[in-house]
Backbone as a ProteinNet text record, in pm:
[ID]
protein_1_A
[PRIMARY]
XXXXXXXXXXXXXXXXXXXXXXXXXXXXXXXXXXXXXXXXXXXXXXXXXXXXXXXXXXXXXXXXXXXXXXXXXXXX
[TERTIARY]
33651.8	33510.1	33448.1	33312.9	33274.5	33185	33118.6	33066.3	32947.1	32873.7	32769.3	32772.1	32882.8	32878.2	32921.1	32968.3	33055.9	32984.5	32827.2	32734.3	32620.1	32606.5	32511.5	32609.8	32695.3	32836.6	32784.6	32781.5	32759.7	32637.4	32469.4	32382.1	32344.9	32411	32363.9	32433.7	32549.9	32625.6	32534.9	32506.4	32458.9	32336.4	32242.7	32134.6	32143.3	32255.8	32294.7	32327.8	32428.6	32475	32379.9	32264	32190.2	32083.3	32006.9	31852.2	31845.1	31835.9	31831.4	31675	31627.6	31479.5	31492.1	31602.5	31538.4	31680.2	31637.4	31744.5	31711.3	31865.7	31880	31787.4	31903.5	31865.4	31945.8	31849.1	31970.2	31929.9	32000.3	31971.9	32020.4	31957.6	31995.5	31975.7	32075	32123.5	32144.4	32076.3	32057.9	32047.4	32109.3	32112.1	32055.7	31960.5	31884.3	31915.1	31877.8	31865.1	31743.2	31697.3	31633.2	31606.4	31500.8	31505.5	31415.4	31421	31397.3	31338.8	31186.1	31179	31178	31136.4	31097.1	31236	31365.2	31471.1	31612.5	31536.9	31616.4	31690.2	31573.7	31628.7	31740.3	31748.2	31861.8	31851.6	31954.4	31937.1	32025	31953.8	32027	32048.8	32108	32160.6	32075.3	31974.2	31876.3	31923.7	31944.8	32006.6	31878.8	31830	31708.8	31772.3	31756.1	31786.4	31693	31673.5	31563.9	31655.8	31578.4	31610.8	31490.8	31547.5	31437.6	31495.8	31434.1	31450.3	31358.4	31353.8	31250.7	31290.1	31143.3	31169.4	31201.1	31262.4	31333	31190.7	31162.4	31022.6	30925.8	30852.3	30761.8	30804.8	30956.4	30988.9	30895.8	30792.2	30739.6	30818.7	30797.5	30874.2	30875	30982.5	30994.9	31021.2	31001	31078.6	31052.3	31198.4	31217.1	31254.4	31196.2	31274.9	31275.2	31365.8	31411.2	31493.7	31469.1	31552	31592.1	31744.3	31820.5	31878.6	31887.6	31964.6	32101.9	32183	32369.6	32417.9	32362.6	32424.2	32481.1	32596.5	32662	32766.1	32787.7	32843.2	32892.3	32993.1	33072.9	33070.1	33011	33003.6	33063.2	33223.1	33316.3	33364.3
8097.2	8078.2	8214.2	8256.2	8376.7	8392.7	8468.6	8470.8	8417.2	8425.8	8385.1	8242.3	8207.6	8036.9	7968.1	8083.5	8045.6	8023.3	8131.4	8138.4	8026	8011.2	7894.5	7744.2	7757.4	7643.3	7615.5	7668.3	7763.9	7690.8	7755	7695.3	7571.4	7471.8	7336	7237.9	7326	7228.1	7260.2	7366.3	7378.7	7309.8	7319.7	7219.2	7056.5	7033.9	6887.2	6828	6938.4	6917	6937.1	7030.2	7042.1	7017.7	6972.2	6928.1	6823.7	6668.3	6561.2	6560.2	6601.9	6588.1	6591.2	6678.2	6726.8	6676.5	6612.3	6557	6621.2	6587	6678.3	6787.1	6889.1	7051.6	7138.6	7195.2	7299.5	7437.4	7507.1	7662.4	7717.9	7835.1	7910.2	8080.8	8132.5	8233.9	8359.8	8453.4	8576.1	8746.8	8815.7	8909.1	9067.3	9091.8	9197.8	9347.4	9435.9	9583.4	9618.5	9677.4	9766.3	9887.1	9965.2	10078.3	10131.8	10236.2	10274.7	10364.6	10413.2	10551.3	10654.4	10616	10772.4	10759.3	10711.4	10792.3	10772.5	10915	11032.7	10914.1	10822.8	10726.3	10662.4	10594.9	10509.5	10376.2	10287.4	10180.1	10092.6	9980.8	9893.2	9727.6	9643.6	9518.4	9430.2	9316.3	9254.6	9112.3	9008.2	8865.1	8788.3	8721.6	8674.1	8474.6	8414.3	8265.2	8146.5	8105.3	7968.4	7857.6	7789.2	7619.1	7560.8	7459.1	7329	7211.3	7122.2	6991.6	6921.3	6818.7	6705.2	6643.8	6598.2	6558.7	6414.9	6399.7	6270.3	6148.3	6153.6	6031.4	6053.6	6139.8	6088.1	6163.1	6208.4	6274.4	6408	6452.4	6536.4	6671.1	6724.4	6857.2	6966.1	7060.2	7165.1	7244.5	7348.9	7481.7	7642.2	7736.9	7775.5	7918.5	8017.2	8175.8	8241	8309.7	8462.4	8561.8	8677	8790.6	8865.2	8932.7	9013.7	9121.9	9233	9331.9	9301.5	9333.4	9311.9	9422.7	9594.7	9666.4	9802.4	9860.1	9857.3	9748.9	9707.3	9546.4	9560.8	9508.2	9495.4	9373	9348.3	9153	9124.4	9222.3	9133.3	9035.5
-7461.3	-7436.6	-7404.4	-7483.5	-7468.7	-7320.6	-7275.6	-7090.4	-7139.6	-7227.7	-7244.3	-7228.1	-7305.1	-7304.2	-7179.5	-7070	-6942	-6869.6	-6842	-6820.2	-6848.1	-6955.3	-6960.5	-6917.2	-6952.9	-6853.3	-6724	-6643	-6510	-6489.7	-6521.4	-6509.6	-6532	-6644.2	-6694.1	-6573.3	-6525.9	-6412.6	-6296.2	-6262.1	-6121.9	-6144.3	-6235.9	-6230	-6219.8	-6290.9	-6269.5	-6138.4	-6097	-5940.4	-5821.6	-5848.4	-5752.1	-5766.1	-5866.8	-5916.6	-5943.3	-5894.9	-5910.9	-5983.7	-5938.6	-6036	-6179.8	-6223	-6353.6	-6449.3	-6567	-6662.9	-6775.5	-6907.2	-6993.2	-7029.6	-6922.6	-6814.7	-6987	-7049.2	-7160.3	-7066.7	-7103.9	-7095.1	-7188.6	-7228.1	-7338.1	-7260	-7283.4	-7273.9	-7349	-7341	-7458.9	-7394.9	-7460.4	-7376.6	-7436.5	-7418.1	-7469.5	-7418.6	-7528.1	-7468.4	-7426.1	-7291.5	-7250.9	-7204.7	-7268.4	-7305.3	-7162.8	-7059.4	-6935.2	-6975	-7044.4	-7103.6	-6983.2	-6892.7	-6767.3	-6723.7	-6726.9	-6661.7	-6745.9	-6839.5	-6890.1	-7033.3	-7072.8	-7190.2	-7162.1	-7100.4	-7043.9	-7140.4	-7123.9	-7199.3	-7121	-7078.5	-7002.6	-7108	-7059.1	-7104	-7010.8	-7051.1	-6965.1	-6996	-6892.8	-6966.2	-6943.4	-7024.3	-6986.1	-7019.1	-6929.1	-6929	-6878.8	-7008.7	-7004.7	-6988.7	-6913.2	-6916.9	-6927.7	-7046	-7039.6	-6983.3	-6960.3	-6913.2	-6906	-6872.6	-6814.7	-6664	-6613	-6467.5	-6473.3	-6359	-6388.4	-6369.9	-6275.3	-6282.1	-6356.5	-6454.4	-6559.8	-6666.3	-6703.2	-6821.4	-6881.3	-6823.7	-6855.2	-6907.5	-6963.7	-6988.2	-6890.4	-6864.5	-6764.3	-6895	-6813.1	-6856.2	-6769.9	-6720.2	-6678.8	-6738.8	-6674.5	-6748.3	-6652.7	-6661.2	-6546.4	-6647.3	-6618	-6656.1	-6547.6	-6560	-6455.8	-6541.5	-6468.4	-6502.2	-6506.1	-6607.5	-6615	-6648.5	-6633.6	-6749.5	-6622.1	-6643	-6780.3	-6774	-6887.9	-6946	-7045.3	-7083.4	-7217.7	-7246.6	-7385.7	-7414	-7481.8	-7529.8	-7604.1	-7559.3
[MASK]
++++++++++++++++++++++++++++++++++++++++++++++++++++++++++++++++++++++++++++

């Protein structure tokens, strides 16, 4: 199993286990380069992770995004 997929593993459980509100919780997981121009061209690895879902009492749609710094990182 690659980290990415361990990772979004990770989040679909902890939402299940700890968010009773919110049902079929996906997350999707993707991991971008960012480019730092003022220090000295750096290039970092940014994981940015959405979840959608719906709330459990009127099914309405959710959806969730955050990005974090992960770098330096190797994603073999």
């Amino acid at each position: 199993m690659r980290w990415k997929d361990n990772v979004q593993h990770s989040v679909e459980q902890a939402i299940g286990a700890y968010e009773p509100r919110l049902v079929r919780a996906q997350a999707q997981i993707a991991v971008m380069d960012f480019e730092l121009k003022n220090v000295s061209q750096r290039i970092r690895k940014r994981l940015e992770v959405t979840v959608t879902a719906a709330l459990h009492r009127t099914d309405e749609p959710f959806a969730f995004q955050a990005s974090l710094f992960v770098a330096p990182l190797s994603i073999d």
